[in-house]
Structure formats: C-alpha cells, structure tokens
C-alpha positions as CSV (number, residue, x, y, z in Angstrom):
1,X,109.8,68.3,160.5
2,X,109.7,72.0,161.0
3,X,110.3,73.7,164.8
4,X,107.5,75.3,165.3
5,X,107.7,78.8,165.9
6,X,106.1,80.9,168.5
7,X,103.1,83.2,167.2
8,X,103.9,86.8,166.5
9,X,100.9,88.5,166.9
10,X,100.3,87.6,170.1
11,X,97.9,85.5,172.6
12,X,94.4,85.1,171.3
13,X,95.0,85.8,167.9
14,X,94.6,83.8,164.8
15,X,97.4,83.0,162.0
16,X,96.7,83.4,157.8
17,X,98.0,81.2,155.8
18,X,101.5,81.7,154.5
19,X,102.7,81.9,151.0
20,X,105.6,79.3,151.6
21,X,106.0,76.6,149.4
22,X,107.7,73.0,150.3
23,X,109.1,71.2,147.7
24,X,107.4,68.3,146.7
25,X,108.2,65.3,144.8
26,X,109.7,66.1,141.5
27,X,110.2,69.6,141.8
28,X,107.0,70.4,142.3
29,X,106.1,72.9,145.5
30,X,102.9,72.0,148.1
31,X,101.0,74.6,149.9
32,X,102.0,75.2,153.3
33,X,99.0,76.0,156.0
34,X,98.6,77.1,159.6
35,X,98.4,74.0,162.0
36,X,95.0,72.9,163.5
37,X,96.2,74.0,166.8
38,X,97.1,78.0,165.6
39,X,93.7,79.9,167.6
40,X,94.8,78.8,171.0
41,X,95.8,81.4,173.6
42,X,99.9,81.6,173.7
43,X,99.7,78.5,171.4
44,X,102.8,77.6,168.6
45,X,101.8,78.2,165.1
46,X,102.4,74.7,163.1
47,X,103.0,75.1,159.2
48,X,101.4,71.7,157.7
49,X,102.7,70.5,154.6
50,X,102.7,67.5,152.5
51,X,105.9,66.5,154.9
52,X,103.6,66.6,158.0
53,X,100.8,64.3,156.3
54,X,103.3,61.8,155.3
55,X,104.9,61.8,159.2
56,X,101.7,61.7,160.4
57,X,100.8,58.5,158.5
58,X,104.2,57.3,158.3
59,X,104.5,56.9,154.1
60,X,106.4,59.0,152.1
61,X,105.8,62.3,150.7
62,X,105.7,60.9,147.1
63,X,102.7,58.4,148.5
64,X,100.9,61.3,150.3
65,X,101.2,63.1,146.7
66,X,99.5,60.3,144.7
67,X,96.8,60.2,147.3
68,X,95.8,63.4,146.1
69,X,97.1,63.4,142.5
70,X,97.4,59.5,141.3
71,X,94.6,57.7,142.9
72,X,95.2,55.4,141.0
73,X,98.9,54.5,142.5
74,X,97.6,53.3,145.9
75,X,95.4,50.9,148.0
76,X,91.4,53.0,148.7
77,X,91.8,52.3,151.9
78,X,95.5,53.8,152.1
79,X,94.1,56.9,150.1
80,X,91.0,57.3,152.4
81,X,93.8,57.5,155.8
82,X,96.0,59.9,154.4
83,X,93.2,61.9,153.4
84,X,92.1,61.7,156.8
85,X,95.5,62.2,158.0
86,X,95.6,65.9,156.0
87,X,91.7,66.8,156.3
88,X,92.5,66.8,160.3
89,X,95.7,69.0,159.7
90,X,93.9,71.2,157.1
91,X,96.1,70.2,154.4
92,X,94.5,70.2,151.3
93,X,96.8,69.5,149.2
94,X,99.7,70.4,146.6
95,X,99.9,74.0,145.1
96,X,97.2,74.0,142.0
97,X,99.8,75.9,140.0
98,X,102.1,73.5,140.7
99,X,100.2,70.2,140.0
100,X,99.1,71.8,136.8
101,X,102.6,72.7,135.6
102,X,103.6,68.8,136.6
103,X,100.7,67.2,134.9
104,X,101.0,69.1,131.9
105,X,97.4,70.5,132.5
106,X,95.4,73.2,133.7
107,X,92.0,71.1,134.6
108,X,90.0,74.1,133.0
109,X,88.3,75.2,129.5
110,X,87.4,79.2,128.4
111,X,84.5,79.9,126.9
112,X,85.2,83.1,124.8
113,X,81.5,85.3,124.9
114,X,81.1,88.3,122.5
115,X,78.9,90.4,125.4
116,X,79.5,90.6,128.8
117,X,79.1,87.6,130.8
118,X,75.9,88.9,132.7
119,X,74.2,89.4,129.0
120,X,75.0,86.1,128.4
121,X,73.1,84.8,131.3
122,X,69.9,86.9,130.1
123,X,70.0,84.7,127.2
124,X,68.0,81.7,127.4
125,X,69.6,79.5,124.7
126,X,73.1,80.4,126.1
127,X,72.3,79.3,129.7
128,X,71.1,76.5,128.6
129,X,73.5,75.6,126.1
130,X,76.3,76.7,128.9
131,X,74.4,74.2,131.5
132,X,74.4,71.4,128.6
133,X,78.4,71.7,128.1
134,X,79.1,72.2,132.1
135,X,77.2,68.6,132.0
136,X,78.7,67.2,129.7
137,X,82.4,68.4,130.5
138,X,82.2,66.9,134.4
139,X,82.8,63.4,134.2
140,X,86.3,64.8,132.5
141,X,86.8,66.5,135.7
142,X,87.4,69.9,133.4
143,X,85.8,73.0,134.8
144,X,84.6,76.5,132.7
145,X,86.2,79.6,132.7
146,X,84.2,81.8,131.0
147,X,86.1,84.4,129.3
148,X,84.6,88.3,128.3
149,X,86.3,89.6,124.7
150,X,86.9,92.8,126.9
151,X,89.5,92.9,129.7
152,X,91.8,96.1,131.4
153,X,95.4,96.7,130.5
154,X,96.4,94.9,133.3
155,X,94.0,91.7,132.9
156,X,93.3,90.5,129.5
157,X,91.3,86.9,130.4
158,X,91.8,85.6,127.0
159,X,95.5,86.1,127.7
160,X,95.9,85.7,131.4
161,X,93.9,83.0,132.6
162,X,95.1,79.3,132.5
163,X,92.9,76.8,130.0
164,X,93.9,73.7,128.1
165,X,91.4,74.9,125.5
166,X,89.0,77.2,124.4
167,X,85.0,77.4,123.0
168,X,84.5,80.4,120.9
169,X,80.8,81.0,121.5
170,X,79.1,83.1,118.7
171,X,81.6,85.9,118.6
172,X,82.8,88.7,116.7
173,X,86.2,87.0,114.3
174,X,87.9,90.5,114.6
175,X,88.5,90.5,118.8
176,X,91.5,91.2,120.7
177,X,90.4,88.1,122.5
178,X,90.2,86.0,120.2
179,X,93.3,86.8,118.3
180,X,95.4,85.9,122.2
181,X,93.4,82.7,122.2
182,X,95.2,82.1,118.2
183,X,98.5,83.1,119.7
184,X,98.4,80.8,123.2
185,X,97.9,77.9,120.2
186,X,95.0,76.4,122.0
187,X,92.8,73.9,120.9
188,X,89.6,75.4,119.6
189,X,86.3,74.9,118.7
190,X,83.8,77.6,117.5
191,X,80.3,77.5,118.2
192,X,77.6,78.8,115.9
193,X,80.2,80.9,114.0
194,X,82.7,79.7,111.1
195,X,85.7,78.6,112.7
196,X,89.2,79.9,111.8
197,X,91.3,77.2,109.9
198,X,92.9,73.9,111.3
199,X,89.9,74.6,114.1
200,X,86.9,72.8,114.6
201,X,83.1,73.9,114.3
202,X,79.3,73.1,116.0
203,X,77.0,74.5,114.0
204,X,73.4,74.8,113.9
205,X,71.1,74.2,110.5
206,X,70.4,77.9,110.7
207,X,69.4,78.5,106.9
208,X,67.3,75.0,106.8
209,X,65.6,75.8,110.0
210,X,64.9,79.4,108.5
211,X,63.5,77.6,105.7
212,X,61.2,76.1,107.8
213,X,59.5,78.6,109.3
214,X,59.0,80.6,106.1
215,X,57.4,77.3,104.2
216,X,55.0,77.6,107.5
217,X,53.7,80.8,106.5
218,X,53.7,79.7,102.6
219,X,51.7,77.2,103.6
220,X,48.9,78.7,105.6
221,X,48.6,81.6,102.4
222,X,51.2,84.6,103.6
223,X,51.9,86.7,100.4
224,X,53.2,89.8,102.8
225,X,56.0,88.8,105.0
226,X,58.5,90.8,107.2
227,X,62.2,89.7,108.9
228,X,63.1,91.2,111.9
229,X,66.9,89.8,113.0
230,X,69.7,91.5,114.7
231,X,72.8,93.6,113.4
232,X,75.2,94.2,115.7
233,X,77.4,97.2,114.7
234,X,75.0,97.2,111.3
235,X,72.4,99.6,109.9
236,X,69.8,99.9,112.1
237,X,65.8,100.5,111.1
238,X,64.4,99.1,108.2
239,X,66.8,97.5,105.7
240,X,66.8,96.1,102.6
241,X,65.9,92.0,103.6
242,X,69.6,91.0,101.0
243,X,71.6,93.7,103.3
244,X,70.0,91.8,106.4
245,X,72.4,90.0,109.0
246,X,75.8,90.8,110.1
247,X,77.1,87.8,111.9
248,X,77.4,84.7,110.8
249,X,74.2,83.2,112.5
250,X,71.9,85.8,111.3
251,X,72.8,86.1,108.2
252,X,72.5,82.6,107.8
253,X,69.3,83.0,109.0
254,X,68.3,85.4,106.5
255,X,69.5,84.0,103.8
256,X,67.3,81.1,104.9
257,X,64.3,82.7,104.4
258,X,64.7,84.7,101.6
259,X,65.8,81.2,99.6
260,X,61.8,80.2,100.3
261,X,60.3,83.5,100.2
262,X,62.1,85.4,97.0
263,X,61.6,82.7,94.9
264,X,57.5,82.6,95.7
265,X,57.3,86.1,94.7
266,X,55.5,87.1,97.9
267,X,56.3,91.1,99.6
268,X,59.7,90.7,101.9
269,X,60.3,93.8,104.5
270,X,63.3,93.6,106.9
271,X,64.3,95.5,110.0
272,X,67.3,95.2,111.6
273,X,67.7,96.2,115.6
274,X,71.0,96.2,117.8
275,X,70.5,93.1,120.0
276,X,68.7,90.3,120.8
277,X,66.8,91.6,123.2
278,X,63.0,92.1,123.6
279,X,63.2,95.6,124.2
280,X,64.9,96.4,120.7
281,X,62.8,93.6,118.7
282,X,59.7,95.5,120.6
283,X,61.3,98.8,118.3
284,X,61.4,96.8,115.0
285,X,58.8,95.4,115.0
286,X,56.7,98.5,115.6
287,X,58.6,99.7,112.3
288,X,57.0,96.9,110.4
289,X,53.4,96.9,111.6
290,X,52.4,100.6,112.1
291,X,52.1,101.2,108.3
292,X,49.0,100.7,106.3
293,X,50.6,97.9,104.5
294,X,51.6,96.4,107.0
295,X,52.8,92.1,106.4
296,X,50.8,90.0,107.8
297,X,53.1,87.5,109.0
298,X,56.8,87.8,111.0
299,X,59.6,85.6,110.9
300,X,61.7,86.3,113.9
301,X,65.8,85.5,114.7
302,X,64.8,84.5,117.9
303,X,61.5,83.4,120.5
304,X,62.9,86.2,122.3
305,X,62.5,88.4,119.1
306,X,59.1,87.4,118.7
307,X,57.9,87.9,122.2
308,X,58.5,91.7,121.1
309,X,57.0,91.0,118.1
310,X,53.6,90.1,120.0
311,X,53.6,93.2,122.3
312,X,54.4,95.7,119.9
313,X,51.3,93.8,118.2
314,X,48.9,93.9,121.2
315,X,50.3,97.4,121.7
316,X,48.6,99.0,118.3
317,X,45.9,96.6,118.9
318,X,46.8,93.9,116.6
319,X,45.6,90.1,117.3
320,X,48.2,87.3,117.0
321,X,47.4,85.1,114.8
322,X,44.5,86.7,113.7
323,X,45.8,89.7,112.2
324,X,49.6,89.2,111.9
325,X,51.3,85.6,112.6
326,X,54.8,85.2,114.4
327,X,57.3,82.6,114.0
328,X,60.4,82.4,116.4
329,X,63.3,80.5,116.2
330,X,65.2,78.3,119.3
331,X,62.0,76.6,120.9
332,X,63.4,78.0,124.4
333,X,61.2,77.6,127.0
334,X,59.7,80.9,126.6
335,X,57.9,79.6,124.0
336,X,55.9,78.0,125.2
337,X,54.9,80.2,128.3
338,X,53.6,82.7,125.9
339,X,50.2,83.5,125.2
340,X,49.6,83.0,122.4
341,X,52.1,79.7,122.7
342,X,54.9,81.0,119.7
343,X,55.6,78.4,117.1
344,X,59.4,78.4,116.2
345,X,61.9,76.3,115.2
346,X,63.8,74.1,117.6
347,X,67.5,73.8,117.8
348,X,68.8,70.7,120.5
349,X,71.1,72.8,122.9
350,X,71.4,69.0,124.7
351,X,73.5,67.7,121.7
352,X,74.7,71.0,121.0
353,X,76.6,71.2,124.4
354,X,77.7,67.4,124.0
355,X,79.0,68.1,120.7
356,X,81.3,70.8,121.7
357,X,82.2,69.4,124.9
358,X,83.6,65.7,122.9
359,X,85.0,68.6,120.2
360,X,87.2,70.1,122.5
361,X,88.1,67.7,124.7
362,X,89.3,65.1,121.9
363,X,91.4,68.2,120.0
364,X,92.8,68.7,123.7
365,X,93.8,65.1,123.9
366,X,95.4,65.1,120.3
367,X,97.5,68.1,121.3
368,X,98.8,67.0,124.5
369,X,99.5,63.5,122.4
370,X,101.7,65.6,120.0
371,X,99.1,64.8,117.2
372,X,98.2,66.8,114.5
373,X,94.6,68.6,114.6
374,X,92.3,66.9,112.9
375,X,89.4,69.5,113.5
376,X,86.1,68.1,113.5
377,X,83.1,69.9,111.5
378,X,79.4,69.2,113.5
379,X,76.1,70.4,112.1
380,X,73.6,69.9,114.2
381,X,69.6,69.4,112.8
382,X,66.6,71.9,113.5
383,X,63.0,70.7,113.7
384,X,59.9,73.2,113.2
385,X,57.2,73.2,116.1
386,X,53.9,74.6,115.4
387,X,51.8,76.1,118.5
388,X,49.4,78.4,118.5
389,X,51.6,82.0,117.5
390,X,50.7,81.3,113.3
391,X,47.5,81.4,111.3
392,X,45.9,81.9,107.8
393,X,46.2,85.5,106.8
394,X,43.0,87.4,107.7
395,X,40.5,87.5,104.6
C-alpha cells in the first residue's frame, strides 16, 4: 500500500481527485481517488485504489475487479462486501476507458439526428420513438449517445465519441457524419431512411399509410385535394404534387397519395415548406386555402403539419370539417388534444423503438463474434384512425 503523503495545500483544505492510474489486472489501469479521510484539518491525503479495496477486504485485486466487472465470478454476498469495502473508501471503480478497452466494448450506442438535438426533442414522434429505444436498449445495460451531423474542427461526435454502434435516424445520406460513422465500420441500422448497403433498415409503411388517408377523403366525396409535406433544402411554395418530397420519408409519402388520388382523376395541389414545424405548415397551408378555388380537403406529412393546417383555417375563417377536412399522419398525442380531434394515420413508435433496438444490438453481437452482417430489413405497419378532423365536402 501507498505512504500517504502529507497534503499540500494546507490545513482545512480539500483534495481533487488525481489523474493517476494503478494498474489493474491484465493491464488494465483503475482510477485512483482521494481517501475518505482528505477534509480533515492537517490530515494525510489517502489515494484509494483497487489495491486498497482488496487490503481492506483481504482478496486480491483481480477478485475486487470482478466484483465490479464479472459479477458473475464471485459469491453475492462476497460482491455485496467488497462493494461495501470501496463505497466507504469512495472507490468506484476501474477507469471506464480502461474496462471498455478490456472488454472489447464501449457500453454505449449513437443515434445520428439530421437537426440539432434540441429540434429533435420538439418533435413528438422522435421523443417518443427515442423513449421507446432507451426502453428497450436497458435491460442490455447499453446507454444513448445521441449524436448531431454538425460538430467543430476540434469535436466531430460522429468521429470522436466512443459507441459499439450506431442508429441513423431520418437523416440526410450525404453528411460528414454519417460518412465517419461508414469509416469507424460500425454496425448500423437506419431508421425511416434507406439504409446504405451490407446495413440494416426500420422502416415505416409510409406510402400505404399515405394511401390511407387519401382513400378517406375518396370516400367521404373529395374531388379537390391539396398535399402539404416538407422539403428540406427543396423548392419552397407551391410545387408541382410529382416534384413533391425531398427525403426519403416524404417522398414516400407523396408518392403514396398521389398512387390513390391521380388515378381517380380528382384536382391535386402541393406546397412544399422548410420543416416540420407548425409555424411553416401554418405558411403552406395559407398558400392553398386563400384562393377562390381553394381544395376542400388536406392531406398533411405530419399531425403537427395539420395542426397548422387548422389555424391557418380558422384564421381566414374556414370551419374544419365543414369547409375543408384535414388528415395527419403519426397519431401522436397531439392528435388527439386538438379541437377538432385530427384524424391521421398511426405509425407504432412502441415496435418501432423495439425493432431498432433488437436491429442493432444483434448486428453488434455478430460483429464482435467476427460474423458476417447479415443486415436485417423491418417494415413496420400503419393503421388509419378516423376522429373528428374529416368530413363530406360542403354541398
């Protein structure tokens, strides 16, 4: 065991932990931290480490090791004294870098996001769907990293931070971030977007949902029907309904509709706004009702689209369903705390997060195993709910 050595800064004052390492079994290095004793008056700073814990219990430092990292190895009731034994030393345990680089793993997974991470948590369906995989992914002990496609010179996330694997959630295929996720070799798995090759995929239904809410409108007698989706880095305004779409979800949305609608010969309009936001839906959708011929029914990329939709109505004194009807797509819970409650097309974002969490976790498996990738290809159903938001045309 160390000498301890006498405190430098003087009586009264209170030590920081120190960036020493011990070497621990294997190779590996353990954390060292002050003693419990360090705070008192004129008192010798301690340095604990994984040698101290295994003194103090009187195993050896390879035991003391498993009690944190191989439960497994030794008796619960040994495991609950050494843990004891270091949680009254404030030892907390081996170096994280270093257990990671022993066990081959990092314990984490990135999430790669196309905005910035506080837009994604304005999103309803992504909160939920993140809250759904955070869910799933704990009984693996694997936590999120959630990873912006922007970063600094000096900090590039996609590049820097350490991840067994990665979720690329609805993004852009041309990023800087995803192309360092492609060149760490990472298992991936891309949500809601085609996936690069040898990766795997969780897809939504997005053109058969989108089918569903225009044979709604069919149904109840709309000949005059708009589009409003987003376009991001696309034509904005009013757009030609084929040139619709620049991603792969709304375009698959699009095409969705238009495989119902074109076919029934009814009037298509389009507009095309920035983001999925209700603010820039509000915009579009003001585009497609303040004309004299105007449609009388709008299908919508998303419920937060068509809560836009419904106040740009109200605003030039419109009545929904009466006058115009409005079909969403996601069945988040806004949907039904609107007034009037929206009809829209649900996607599960239960078995959406389960599917990518058992996606990612088995292709992290296979490539620690040495396997080859055998990428697996979900496609998850949609189902439409009818509330209150739709209507027969007016007469």
């Amino acid at each position: 065991m160390r000498t301890p050595r006498t405190d430098p800064s003087g009586p009264g004052a209170r030590a920081t932990a120190t960036a020493a390492r011990d070497p621990g079994p294997s190779g590996a290095t353990a954390a060292t931290y002050p003693g419990p004793h360090d705070g008192e008056p004129g008192g010798a700073v301690g340095r604990v480490t994984l040698q101290t814990v295994a003194e103090k219990v009187g195993v050896s430092r390879m035991t003391v090791s498993n009690a944190f990292s191989r439960p497994d190895q030794l008796s619960a009731e040994l495991r609950r004294t050494i843990l004891a034994a270091a949680d009254e030393l404030g030892y907390v345990g081996p170096d994280p870098a270093a257990r990671a680089l022993a066990r081959g793993t990092t314990g984490a997974v990135g999430v790669l996001l196309t905005e910035s991470i506080g837009t994604a948590f304005q999103d309803e369906i992504a909160t939920g769907f993140f809250g759904a995989l955070a869910e799933e992914l704990a009984p693996t002990g694997l936590a999120l990293a959630l990873l912006p496609s922007t970063g600094s010179a000096a900090m590039i996330p996609a590049r820097d931070i350490p991840m067994d694997g990665a979720l690329v959630y609805s993004c852009a295929g041309d990023t800087q971030a995803l192309d360092w996720l492609v060149k760490r070799r990472l298992p991936l798995v891309f949500v809601d977007q085609q996936p690069l090759p040898g990766s795997g995929s969780v897809l939504l239904d997005d053109v058969g949902g989108a089918r569903l809410g225009a044979e709604h409108v069919l149904a109840l007698g709309h000949r005059s029907v708009a589009l409003l989706t987003q376009g991001y880095g696309g034509t904005q305004g009013l757009v030609e309904p084929e040139q619709a779409g620049t991603t792969y979800v709304d375009t698959a949305r699009v095409e969705g509709w238009l495989s119902v609608l074109r076919p029934a010969g009814v009037q298509v309009s389009a507009a095309q706004v920035p983001g999925n936001t209700e603010p820039d839906a509000y915009e579009g959708a003001r585009l497609l009702l303040d004309t004299p011929d105007r449609p009388t029914a709008v299908l919508c990329f998303s419920d937060l689209m068509a809560l836009g939709v419904v106040h740009a109505a109200q605003d030039l004194g419109l009545r929904v369903p009466d006058d115009v009807s409005v079909v969403g797509f996601d069945d988040s819970a806004l949907a039904s705390r609107m007034r009037p409650a929206l009809t829209t097309v649900r996607q599960d974002l239960t078995a959406k997060g389960r599917a990518a969490a058992g996606a990612l976790t088995r292709a992290i498996e296979r490539s620690r195993a040495g396997e080859p990738a055998e990428p697996e290809s979900v496609v998850l159903p949609t189902e439409l709910v009818v509330r209150r938001s739709t209507a027969r045309p007016p007469a």
